[in-house]
C-alpha positions as CSV (number, residue, x, y, z in Angstrom):
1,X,-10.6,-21.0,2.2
2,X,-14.0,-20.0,3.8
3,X,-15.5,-17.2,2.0
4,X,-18.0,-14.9,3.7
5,X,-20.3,-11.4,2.8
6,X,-20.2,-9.0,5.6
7,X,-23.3,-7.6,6.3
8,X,-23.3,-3.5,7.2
9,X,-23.8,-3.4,11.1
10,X,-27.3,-1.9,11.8
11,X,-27.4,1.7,13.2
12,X,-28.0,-0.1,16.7
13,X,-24.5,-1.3,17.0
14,X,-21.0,-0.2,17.2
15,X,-19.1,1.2,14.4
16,X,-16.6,3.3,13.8
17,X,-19.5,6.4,12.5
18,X,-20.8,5.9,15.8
19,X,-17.3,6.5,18.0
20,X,-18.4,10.3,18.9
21,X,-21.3,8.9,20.2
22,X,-20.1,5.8,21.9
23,X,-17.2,7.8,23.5
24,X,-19.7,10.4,25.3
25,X,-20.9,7.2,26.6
26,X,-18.0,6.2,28.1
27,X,-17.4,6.6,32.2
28,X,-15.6,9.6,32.8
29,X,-12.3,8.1,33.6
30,X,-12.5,6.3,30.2
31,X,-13.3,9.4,28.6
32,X,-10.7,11.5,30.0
33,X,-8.3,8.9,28.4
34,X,-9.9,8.8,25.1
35,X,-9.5,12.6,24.7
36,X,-6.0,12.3,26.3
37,X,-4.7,10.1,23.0
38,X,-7.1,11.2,20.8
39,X,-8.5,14.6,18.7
40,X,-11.4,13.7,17.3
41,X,-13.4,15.6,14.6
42,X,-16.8,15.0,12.8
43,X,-17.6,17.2,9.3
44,X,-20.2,16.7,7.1
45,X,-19.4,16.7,3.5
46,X,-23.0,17.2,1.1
47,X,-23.1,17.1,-2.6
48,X,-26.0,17.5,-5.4
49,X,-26.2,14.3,-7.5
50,X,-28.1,14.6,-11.4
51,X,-31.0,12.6,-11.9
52,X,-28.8,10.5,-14.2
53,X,-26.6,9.2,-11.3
54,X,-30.0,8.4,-9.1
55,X,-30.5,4.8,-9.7
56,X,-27.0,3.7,-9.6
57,X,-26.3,5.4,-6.2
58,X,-29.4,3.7,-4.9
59,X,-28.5,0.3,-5.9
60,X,-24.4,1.2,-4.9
61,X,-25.1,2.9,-1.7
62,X,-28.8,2.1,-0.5
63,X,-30.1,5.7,-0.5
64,X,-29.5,9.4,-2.3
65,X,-29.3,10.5,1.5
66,X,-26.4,8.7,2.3
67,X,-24.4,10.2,-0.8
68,X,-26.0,13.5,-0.1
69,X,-24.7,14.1,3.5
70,X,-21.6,12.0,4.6
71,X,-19.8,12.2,7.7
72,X,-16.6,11.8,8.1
73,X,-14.6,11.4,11.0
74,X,-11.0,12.1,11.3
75,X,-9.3,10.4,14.4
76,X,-5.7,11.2,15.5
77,X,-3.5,10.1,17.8
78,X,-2.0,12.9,19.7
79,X,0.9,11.1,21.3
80,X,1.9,9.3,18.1
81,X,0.6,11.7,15.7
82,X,-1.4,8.7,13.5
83,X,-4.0,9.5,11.7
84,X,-7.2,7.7,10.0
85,X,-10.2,9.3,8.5
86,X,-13.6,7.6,8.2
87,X,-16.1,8.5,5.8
88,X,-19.2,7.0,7.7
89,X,-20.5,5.8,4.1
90,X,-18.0,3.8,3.7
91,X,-17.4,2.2,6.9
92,X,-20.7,1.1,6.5
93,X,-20.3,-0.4,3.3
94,X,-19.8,-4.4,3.1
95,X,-16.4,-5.3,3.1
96,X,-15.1,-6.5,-0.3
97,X,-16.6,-9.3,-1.5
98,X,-13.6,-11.9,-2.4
99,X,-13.2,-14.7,-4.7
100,X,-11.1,-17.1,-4.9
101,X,-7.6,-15.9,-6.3
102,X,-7.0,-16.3,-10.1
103,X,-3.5,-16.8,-9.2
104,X,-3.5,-18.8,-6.0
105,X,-2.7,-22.1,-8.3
106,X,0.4,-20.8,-9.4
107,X,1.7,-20.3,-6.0
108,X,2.2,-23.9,-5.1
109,X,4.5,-24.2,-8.6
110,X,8.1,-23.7,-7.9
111,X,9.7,-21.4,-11.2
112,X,12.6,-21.8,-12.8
113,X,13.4,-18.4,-12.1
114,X,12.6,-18.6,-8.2
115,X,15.9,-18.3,-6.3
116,X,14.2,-19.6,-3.4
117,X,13.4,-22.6,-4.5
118,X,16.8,-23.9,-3.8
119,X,18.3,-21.6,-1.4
120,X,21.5,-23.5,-0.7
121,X,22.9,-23.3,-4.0
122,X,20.9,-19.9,-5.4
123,X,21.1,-17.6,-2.5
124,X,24.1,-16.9,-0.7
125,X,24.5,-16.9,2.8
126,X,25.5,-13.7,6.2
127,X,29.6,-13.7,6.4
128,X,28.5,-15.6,9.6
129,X,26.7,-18.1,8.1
130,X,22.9,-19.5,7.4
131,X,20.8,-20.2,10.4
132,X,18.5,-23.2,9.9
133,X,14.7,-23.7,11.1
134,X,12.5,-27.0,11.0
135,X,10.7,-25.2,7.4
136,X,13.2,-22.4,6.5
137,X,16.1,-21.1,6.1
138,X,18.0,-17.9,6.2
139,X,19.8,-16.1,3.0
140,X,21.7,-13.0,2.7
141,X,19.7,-10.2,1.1
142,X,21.5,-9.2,-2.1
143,X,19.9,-6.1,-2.4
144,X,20.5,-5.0,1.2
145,X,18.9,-1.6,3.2
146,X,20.8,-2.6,6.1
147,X,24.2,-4.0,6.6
148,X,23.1,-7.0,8.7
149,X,20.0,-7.5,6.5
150,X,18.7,-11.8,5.7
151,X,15.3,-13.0,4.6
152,X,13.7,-16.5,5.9
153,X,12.9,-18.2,2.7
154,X,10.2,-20.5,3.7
155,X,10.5,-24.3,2.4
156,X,6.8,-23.7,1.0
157,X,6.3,-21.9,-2.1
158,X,2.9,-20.4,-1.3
159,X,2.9,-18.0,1.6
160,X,-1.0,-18.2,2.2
161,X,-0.4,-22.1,3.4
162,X,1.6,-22.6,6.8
163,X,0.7,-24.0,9.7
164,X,1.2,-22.8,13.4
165,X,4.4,-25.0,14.0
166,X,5.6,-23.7,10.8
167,X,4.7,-19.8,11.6
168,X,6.4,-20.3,15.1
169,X,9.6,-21.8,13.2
170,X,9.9,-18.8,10.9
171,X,9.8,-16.1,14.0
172,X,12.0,-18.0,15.9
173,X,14.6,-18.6,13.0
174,X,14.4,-14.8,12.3
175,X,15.3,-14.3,16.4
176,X,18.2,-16.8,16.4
177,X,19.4,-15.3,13.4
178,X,19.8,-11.8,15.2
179,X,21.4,-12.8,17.7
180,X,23.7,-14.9,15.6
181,X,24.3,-11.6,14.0
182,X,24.7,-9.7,17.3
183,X,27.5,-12.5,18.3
184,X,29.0,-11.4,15.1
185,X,28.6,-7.9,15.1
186,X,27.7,-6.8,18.8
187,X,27.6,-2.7,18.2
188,X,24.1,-3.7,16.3
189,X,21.2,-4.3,18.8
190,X,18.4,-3.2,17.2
191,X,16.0,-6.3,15.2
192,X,13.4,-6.1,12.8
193,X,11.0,-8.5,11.3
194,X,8.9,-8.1,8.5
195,X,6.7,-10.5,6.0
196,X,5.6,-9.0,2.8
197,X,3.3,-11.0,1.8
198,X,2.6,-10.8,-2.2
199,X,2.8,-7.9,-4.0
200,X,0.3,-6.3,-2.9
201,X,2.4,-6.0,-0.1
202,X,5.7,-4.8,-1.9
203,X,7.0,-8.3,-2.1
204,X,9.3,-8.9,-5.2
205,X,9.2,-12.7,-5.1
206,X,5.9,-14.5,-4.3
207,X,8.2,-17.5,-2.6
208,X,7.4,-17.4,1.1
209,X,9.5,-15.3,2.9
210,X,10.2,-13.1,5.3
211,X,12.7,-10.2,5.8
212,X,14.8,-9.6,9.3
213,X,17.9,-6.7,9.9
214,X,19.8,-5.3,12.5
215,X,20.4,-2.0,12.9
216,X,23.3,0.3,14.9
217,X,22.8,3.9,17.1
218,X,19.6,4.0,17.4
219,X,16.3,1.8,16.7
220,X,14.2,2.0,13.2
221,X,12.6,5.5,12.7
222,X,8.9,4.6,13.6
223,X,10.2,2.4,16.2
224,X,12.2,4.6,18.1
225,X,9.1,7.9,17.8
226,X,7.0,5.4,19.0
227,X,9.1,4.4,21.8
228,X,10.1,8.3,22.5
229,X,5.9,8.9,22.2
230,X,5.4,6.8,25.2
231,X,8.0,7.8,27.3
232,X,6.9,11.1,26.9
233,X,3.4,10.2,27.9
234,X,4.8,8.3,30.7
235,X,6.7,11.3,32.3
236,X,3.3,13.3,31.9
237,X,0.7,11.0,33.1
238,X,2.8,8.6,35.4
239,X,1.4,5.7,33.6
240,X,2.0,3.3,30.9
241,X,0.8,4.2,27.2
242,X,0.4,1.1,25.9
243,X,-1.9,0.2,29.3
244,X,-3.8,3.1,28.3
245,X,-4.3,2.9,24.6
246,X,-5.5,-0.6,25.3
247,X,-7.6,0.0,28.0
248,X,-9.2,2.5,25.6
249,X,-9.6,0.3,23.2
250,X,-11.1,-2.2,25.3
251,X,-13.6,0.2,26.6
252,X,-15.0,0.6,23.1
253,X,-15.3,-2.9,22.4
254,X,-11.8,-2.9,20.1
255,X,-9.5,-5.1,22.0
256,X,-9.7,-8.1,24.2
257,X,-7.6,-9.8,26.3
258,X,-6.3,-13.6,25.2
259,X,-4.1,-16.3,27.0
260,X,-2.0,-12.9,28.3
261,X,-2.0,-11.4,25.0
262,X,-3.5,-7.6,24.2
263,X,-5.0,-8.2,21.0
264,X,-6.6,-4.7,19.3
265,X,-7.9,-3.6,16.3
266,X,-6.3,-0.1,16.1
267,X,-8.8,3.4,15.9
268,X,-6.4,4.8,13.7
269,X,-4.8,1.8,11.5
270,X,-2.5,3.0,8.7
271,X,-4.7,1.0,6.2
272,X,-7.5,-1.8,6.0
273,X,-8.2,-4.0,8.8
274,X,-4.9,-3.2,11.2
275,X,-4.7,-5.7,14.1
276,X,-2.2,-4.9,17.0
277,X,-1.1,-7.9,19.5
278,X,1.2,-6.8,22.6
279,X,2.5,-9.1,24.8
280,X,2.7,-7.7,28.3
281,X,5.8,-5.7,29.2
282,X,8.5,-7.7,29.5
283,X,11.2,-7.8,31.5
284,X,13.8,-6.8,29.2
285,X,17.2,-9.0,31.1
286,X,15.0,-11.7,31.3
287,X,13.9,-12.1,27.6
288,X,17.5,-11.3,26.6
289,X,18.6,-14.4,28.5
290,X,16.1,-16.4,27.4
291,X,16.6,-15.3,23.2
292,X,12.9,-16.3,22.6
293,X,9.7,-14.6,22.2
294,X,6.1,-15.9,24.5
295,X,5.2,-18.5,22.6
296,X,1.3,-17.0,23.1
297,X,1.9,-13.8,21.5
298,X,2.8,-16.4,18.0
299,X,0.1,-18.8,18.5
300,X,-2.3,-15.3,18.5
301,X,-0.1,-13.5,15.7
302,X,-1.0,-17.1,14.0
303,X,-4.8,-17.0,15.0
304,X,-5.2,-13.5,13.7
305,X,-4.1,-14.2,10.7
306,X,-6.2,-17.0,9.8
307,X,-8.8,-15.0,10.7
308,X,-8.1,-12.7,8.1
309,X,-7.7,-14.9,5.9
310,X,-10.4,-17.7,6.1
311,X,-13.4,-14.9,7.4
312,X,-12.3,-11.4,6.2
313,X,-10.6,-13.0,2.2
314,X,-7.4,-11.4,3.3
315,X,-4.7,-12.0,1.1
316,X,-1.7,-9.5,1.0
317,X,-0.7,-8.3,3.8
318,X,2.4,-6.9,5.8
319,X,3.5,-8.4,9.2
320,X,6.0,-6.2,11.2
321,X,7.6,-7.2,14.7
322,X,8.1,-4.4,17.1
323,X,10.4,-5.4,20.5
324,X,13.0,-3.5,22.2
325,X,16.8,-4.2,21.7
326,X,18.0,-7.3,21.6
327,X,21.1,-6.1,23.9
328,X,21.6,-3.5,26.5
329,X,21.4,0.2,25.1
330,X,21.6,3.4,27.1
331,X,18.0,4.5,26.2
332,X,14.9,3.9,28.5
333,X,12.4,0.8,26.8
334,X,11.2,-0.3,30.2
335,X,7.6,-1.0,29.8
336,X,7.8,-1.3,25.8
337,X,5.9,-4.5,25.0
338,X,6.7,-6.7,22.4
339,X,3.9,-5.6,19.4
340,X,3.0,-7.8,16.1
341,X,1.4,-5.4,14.0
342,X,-0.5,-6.9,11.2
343,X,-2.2,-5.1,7.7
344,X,-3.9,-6.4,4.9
345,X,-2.9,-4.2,1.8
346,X,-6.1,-5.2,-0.4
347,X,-7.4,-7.6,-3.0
348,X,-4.5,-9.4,-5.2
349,X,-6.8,-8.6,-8.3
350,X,-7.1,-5.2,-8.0
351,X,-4.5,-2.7,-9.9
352,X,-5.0,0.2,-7.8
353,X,-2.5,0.8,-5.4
354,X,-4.3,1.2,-1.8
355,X,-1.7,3.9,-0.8
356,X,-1.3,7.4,-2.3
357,X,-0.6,10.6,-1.3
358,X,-3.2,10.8,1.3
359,X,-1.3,8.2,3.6
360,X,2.1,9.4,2.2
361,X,1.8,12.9,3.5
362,X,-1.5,13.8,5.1
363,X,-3.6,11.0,7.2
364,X,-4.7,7.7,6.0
365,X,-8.1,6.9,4.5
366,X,-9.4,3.4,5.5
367,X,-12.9,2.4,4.6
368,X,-13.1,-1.2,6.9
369,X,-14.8,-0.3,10.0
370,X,-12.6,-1.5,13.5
371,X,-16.0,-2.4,15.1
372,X,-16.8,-4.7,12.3
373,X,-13.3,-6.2,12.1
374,X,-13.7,-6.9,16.0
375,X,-16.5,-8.7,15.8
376,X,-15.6,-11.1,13.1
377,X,-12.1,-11.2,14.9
378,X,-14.1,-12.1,18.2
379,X,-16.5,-14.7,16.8
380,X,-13.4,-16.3,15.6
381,X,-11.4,-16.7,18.9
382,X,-14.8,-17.8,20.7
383,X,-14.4,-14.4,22.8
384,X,-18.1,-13.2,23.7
385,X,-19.1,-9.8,25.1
């Protein structure tokens, strides 16, 4: 893996401390739009510091003035209600500094202990059976939070080395497993996918894997507000949301448009470095018929994430597959695209956990800047402008 510093952008360009003034630079249209999804508010938070302190906030932070007076930004969403708060300092600061993991040898080393390791004779299998990729295979989750609930143990121990073909074969086993469920139970409709990836990421095992259910009623809680958020927006703008938060975003510089697939780097991410790819609205009959998601949407879920890894050090990280029901339901999700939403939960050295009770009950606090991450995100697809 390709390590790399991160330089703090200079005040000339874009950065998150910037956005009220990059916003009132917006055409008007864009602007309206902005304040439409988004409160925005600046405060300045100022502190004394003892002499004693002086020399190691100069050599920490670059000045006393930047300690002295912060800003900090608080951005939220208004139709979804997330929330991120900036403290300009830190946004500024150089993102963390990786080294190679300690531990990364030991992932490659099957253990004794490992259930995955041989998933035919240590897992057991859905009452309907294991569905079988090219590089994985499904189990049923002992410990289950849904009744139709499998994971997609991967045939490779470590989960930071897959290739394209091999991330494509674990979506698509996780789809054909729903519906293989669906066949078996057809009241449930509603999928899920998720990778944990290490636990930093809540995993339990650090075997490859992925976990996929599929619900009853209704969809999965953030799921369905998010769906019930745009619909409401929908009725009171007469247009789409999702058009509009990216269009937004790609008015600031945060998003870009690849091989049909709206690829952002979210203005209020729930934690570090938060990458959002939507595939354009589908049509819902058609993409039940066909069981498969666009195979561009993978290969840029792929690319994004060896971006993270290989420029940005990323390590742990959770993966989460938003898409409508995989069967007809009486609820609206015309115009819901098909989202990967993808989070890297910190460095696999550090004991702190990166969520407290700031992002359990308040708003999160994210110190990666969504310009920066852009950038490096751009430089890495070739995208220029």
């Amino acid at each position: 893996m390709r390590l790399q510093d991160f330089q703090s952008p200079s005040p000339a360009e874009d950065s998150i401390s910037n956005l009220d003034v990059l916003v009132a630079g917006l055409p008007a249209d864009d602007r309206e739009i902005f304040h439409r999804i988004y409160s925005m508010s600046v405060s300045r938070g100022r502190l004394k510091t003892p002499a004693s302190m002086q020399d190691w906030l100069e050599e920490q932070f670059g000045s006393l003035d930047a300690v002295s007076e912060q800003k900090v930004l608080r951005l939220t969403n208004l139709i979804t209600l997330e929330g991120t708060i900036f403290n300009s300092m830190r946004a500024s600061r150089p993102f963390h500094r990786h080294r190679p993991y300690e531990v990364e040898a030991d992932f490659d080393s099957p253990s004794r202990s490992d259930p995955f390791c041989s998933p035919l004779t240590d897992t057991p299998e859905d009452f309907f059976g294991r569905v079988e990729g090219k590089y994985c295979i499904t189990a049923s989750n002992v410990a289950k939070f849904e009744g139709l609930h499998a994971v997609i143990v991967f045939q490779k121990h470590n989960p930071l080395r897959f290739t394209l073909e091999e991330f494509v074969d674990y979506i698509d086993t996780g789809l054909r497993w729903a519906y293989r469920a669906h066949e078996a139970d057809p009241s449930a409709k509603y999928y899920f996918c998720m990778w944990n990836c290490l636990w930093r990421a809540g995993a339990t095992l650090a075997h490859g894997h992925m976990q996929v259910t599929l619900g009853h009623d209704i969809h999965y809680a953030k799921i369905e507000g998010l769906r019930r958020a745009a619909l409401l927006y929908r009725n009171q703008y007469q247009t789409n949301y999702f058009d509009s938060l990216y269009q937004i975003h790609h008015s600031l510089g945060c998003g870009f448009d690849r091989q049909g697939v709206r690829i952002m780097v979210s203005l209020t991410p729930i934690k570090e470095k938060e990458v959002i790819l939507m595939s354009d609205s589908p049509d819902l009959s058609g993409f039940r018929r066909n069981r498969n998601l666009d195979s561009s949407l993978k290969e840029r879920a792929y690319e994004v994430l060896q971006c993270l890894q290989e420029e940005m050090g990323v390590a742990s990280f959770n993966l989460a597959l938003y898409m409508p029901p995989i069967a007809e339901v009486e609820e609206d999700w015309n115009g819901f695209p098909i989202q990967i939403r993808i989070v890297d939960r910190g460095w696999l050295t550090e004991a702190p956990s990166d969520i407290g009770a700031m992002e359990l009950y308040s708003s999160s606090v994210v110190a990666s800047d969504p310009f920066e991450v852009i950038r490096v995100l751009k430089r890495f697809c070739g995208i220029t402008g």
